[in-house]
C-alpha positions in Angstrom: -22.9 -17.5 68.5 -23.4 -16.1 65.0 -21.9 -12.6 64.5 -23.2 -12.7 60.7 -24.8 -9.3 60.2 -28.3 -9.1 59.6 -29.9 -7.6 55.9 -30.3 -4.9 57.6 -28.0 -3.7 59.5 -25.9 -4.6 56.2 -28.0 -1.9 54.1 -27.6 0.3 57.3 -23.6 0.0 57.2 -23.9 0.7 53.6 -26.1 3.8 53.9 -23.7 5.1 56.9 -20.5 4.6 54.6 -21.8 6.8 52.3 -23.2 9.2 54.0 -20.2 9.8 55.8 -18.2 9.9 53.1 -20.6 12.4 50.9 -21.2 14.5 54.4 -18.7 14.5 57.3 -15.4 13.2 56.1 -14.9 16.4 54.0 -15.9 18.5 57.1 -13.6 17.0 59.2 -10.9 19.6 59.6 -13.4 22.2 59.2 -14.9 20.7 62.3 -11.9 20.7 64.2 -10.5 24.4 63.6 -13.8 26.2 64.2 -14.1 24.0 67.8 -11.0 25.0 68.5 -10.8 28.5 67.8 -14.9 28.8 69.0 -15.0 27.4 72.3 -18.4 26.5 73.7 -20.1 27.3 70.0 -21.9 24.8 68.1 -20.4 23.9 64.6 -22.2 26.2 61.8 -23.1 22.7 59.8 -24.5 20.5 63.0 -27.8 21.3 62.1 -27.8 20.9 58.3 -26.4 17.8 58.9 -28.2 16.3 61.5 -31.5 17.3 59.4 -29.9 15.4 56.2 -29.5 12.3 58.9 -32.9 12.5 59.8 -34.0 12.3 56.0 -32.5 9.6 55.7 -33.1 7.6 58.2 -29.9 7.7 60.3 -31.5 8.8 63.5 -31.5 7.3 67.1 -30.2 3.9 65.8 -28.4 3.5 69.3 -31.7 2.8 70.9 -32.6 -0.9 71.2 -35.6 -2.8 69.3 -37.4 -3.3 72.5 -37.9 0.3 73.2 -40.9 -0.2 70.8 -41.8 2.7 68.4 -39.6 5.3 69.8 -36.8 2.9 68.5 -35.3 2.1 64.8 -35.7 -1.7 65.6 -32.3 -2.5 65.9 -30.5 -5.2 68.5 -27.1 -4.3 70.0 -25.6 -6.5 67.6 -27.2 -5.1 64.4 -26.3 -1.3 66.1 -22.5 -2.2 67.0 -20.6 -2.0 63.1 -22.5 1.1 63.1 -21.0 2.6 66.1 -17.8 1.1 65.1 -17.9 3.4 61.6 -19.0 6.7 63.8 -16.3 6.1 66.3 -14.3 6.7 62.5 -14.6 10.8 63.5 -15.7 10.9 67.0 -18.3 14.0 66.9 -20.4 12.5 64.1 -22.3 10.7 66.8 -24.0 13.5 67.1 -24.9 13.6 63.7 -27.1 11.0 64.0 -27.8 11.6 67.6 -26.0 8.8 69.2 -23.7 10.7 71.1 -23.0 9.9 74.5 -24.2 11.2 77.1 -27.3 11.4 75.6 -27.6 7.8 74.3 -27.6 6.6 78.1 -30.0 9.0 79.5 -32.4 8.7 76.5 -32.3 5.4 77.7 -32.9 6.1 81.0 -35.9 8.2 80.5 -37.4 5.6 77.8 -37.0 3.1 80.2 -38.1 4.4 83.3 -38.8 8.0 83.4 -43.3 8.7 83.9 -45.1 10.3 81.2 -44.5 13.5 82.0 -40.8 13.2 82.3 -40.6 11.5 78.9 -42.7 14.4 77.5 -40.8 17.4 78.9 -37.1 16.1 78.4 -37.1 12.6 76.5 -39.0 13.9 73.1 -37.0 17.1 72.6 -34.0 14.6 73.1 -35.4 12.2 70.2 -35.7 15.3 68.2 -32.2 16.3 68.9 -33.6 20.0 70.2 -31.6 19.5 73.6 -28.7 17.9 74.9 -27.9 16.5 78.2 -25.5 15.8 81.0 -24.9 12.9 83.7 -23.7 14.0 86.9 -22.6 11.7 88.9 -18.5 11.8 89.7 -17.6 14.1 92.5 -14.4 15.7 93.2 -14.3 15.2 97.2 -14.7 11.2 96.9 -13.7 8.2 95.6 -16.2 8.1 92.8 -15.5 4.8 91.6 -17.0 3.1 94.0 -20.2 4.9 93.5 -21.7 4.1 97.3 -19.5 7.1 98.0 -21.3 9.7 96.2 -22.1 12.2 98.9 -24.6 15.0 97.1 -27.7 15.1 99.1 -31.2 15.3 97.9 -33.4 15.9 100.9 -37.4 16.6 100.4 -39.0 19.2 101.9 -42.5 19.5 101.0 -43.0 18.8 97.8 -39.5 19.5 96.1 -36.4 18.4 96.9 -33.5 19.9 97.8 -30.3 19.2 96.0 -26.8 20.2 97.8 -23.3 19.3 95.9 -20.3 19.4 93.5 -19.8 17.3 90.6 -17.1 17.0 88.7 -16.2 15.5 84.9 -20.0 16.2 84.3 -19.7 15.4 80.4 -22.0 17.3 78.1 -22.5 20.3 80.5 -20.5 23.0 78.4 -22.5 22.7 75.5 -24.9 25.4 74.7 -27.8 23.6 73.8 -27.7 21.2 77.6 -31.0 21.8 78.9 -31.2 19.1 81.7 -28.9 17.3 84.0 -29.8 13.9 85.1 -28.3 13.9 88.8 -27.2 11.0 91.2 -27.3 11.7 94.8 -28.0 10.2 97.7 -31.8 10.3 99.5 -31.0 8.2 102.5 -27.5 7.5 103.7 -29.2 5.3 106.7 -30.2 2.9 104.0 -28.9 0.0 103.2 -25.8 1.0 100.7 -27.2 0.2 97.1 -31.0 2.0 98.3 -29.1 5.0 99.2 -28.9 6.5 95.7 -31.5 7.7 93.1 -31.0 9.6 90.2 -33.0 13.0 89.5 -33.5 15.5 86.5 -32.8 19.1 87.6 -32.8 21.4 84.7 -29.8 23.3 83.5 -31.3 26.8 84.4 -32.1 25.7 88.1 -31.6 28.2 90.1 -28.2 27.2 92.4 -26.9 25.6 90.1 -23.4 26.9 89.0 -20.8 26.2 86.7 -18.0 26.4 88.6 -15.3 25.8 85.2 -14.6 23.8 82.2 -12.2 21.3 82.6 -9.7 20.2 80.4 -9.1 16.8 79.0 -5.0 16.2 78.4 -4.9 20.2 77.7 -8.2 20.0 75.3 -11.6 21.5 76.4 -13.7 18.9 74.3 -15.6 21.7 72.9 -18.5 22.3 72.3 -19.5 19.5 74.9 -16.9 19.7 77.3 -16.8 18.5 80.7 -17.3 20.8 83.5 -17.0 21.2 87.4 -20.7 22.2 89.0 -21.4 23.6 92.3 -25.5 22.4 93.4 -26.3 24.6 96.3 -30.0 24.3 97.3 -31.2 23.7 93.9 -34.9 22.9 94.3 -37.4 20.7 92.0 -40.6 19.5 92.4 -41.1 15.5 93.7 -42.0 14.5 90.1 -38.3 14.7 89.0 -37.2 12.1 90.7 -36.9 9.0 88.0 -38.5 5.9 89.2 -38.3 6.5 92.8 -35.8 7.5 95.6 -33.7 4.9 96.6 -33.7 3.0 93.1 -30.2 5.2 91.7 -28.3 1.9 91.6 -30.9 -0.4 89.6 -31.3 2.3 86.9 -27.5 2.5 86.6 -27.0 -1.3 85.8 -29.7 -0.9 83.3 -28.3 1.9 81.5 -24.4 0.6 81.5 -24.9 -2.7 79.4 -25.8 -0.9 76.0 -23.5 2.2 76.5 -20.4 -0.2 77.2 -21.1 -2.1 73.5 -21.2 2.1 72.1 -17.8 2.7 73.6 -16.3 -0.2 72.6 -17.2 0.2 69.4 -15.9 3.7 68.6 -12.9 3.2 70.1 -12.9 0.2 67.5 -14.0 2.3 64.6 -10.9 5.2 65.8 -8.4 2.1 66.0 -9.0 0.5 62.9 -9.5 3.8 61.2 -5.4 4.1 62.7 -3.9 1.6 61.7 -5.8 2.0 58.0 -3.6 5.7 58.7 -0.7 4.0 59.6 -0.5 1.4 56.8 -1.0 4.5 54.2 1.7 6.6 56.0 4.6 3.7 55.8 3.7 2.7 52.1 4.1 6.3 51.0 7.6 7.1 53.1 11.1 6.1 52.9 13.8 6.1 55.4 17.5 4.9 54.9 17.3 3.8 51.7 13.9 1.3 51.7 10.1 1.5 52.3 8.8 2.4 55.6 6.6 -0.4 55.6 9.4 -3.2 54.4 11.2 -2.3 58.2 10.1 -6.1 60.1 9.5 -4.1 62.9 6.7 -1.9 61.5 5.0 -5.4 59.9 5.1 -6.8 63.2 3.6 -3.6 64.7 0.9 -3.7 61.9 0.3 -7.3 62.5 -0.5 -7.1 66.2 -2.4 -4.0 65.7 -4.8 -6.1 63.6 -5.2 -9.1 65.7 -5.7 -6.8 69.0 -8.1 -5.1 67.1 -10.4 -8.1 65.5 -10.3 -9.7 69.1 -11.6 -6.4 71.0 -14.2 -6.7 67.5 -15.4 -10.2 68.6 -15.0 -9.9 72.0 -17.4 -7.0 71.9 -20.3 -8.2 69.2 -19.9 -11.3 71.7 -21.2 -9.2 74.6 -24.0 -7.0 72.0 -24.8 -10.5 70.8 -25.5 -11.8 74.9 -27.4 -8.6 76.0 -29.6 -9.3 72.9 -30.6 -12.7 74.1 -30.0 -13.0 77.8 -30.1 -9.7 78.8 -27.4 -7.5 80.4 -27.1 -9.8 83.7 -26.2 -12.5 82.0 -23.8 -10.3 79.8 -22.5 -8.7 82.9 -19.0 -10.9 82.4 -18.5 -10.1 78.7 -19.4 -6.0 79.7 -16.4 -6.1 82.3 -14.3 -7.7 79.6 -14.9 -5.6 76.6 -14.3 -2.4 78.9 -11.3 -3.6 80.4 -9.5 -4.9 76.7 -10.9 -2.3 74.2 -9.9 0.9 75.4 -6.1 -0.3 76.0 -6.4 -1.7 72.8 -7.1 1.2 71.5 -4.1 3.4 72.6 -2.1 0.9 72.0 -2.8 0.8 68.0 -3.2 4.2 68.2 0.2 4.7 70.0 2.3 2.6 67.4 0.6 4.5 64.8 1.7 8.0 66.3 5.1 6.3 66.1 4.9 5.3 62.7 3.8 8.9 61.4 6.4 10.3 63.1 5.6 14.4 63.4 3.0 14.2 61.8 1.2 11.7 64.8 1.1 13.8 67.4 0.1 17.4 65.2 -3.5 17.9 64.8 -3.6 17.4 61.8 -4.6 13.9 61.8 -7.1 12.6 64.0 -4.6 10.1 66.2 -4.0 12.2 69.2 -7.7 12.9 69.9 -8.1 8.8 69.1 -5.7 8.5 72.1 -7.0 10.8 74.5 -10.3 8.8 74.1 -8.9 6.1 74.6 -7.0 7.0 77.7 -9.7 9.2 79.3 -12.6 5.9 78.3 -10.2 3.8 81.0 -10.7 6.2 83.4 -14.4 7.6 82.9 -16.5 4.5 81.8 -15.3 2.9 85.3 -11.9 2.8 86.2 -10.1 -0.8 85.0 -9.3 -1.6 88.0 -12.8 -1.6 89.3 -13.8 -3.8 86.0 -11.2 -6.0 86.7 -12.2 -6.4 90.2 -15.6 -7.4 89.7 -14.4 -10.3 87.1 -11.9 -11.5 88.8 -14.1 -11.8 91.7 -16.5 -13.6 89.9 -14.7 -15.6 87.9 -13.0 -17.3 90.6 -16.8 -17.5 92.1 -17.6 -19.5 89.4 -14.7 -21.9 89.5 -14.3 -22.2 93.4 
């Protein structure tokens, strides 16, 4: 295992660092007050800056060098630090467009949408024209265990008929969502992992219905949001369906390896960019008669922070590192790991550093709550832990029997 960077992803982290820093750290609060007080509007600057990231060069660098021409030529390992440094301010994925859920249906639709599928909704995605929802979780079942997904999507003729509600369907507020990509199930007499398939329905379907935003810890994620939708005989035509009915489940495990390593990695990037905040905050106060930062206590809290965090680091370019040369089966143990350990990581360091700041940690007007939230809503959204853990422990003591 060698984690040294390559050349390029070292020019890369360079270029990134200093684009952010010329670019979206000074926009920061902007960002955040005109979300907050604009629900459901797209930041005035998204555009300029997103054109200024397409200049130079900072553009789909999520998407895996054997995606051919479509993608920058990067491996998961050489892509990781860079996630790491967007997870820094969590909407300047977008910037770059490498935002979820877009990363993972791009990925999707590069890997197995047709031509025509790629044409219509893949390119304007590239392009960063459209954004894009996953809909899969559903209020009425146990979506963890995905077998349970109930929507139906029944063919008649030649469309399909799509009947439902979905719920935490991330990326559906936005303004600019054109296309959902849907999983339902085609055949619930099938055997359980051929029951699902995954199908693109456009955002302007008729039946299909917003039913509400919903809120995250008592914050609407705006502009993308997460939203409750109600399908009620939303029709498209046969050629929507991706791959082929029956085949959800395989496109799943192919799109969660890479997404997993993005997560992982912003939540790194918001955790060290906390505990950075925290060791600022406790050199510049004082408190009964010393230095914040001479308190033992606040060391020790600084000290684990760091460890936690440059294990979750290694643990994760670990996994990036298998994926790149064994593929995501044979990464499948390091996936579960990184997902269970980073996000808990994550609001841990995050949590001692809202303690160190006092006030001032849980006000908006630094970025730790939102770090937290992330966190949090990551352990719940990305798979439940306990599912993760499940499916390790279960293999691990396979292996070891």
């Amino acid at each position: 295992m060698n984690f040294e960077y390559s050349d390029k992803s070292k020019a890369l982290q360079e270029q990134l660092r200093k684009f952010m820093e010329q670019h979206i750290y000074p926009l920061e609060k902007e960002y955040k007050t005109f979300t907050r007080e604009n629900p459901w509007q797209i930041f005035p600057e998204m555009e300029r800056l997103k054109t200024l990231a397409k200049q130079a060069g900072l553009w789909n660098l999520f998407l895996p060098k054997e995606y051919g021409s479509v993608s920058p030529g990067l491996t998961n390992l050489e892509y990781a630090p860079l996630a790491e440094m967007m997870g820094r301010i969590l909407w300047s994925s977008e910037v770059f467009n490498c935002s979820a859920p877009d990363t993972g249906n791009m990925e999707v639709l590069a890997k197995y949408g047709n031509l025509s599928q790629q044409e219509k909704w893949l390119q304007p995605l590239f392009k960063g024209e459209i954004r894009s929802a996953f809909l899969m979780t559903e209020p009425d079942v146990a979506s963890s265990d995905a077998t349970n997904i109930a929507t139906s999507i029944v063919q008649e003729g030649a469309e399909y008929v799509i009947n439902g509600r979905k719920w935490w369907s991330t990326g559906a507020m936005n303004p600019n969502c054109k296309v959902y990509v849907v999983m339902g199930k085609t055949d619930a007499n099938a055997a359980r992992h051929i029951q699902q398939s995954m199908i693109l329905v456009p955002a302007d379907t008729p039946g299909v219905k917003i039913v509400r935003p919903l809120e995250v810890f008592g914050t609407l994620d705006s502009p993308h949001g997460h939203a409750e939708i109600l399908l009620k005989n939303v029709r498209v035509p046969l050629e929507n369906m991706i791959l082929g009915a029956g085949r959800g489940f395989e496109i799943a495990q192919g799109r969660l390896g890479p997404g997993r390593i993005h997560h992982c990695m912003r939540l790194i990037g918001a955790a060290q960019r906390a505990l950075e905040l925290m060791c600022k905050r406790v050199a510049a106060r004082e408190a009964f008669g010393r230095k914040i930062k001479d308190f033992s206590s606040i060391r020790q809290d600084i000290a684990r922070s760091r460890c936690e965090i440059e294990q979750a680091r290694l643990l994760t370019l670990s996994a990036a590192d298998k994926i790149d040369r064994f593929g995501i089966k044979e990464a499948k143990g390091l996936i579960s790991m990184i997902k269970i350990v980073c996000p808990q990581m994550t609001c841990t360091v995050v949590d001692r550093a809202i303690q160190a700041h006092g006030g001032l940690g849980v006000s908006e007007d630094i970025p730790l709550s939102e770090y937290w939230i992330y966190g949090r809503s990551v352990r719940i959204a990305d798979g439940p832990d306990e599912v993760h853990m499940y499916q390790l422990g279960r293999n691990t003591i396979k292996e070891w029997m």
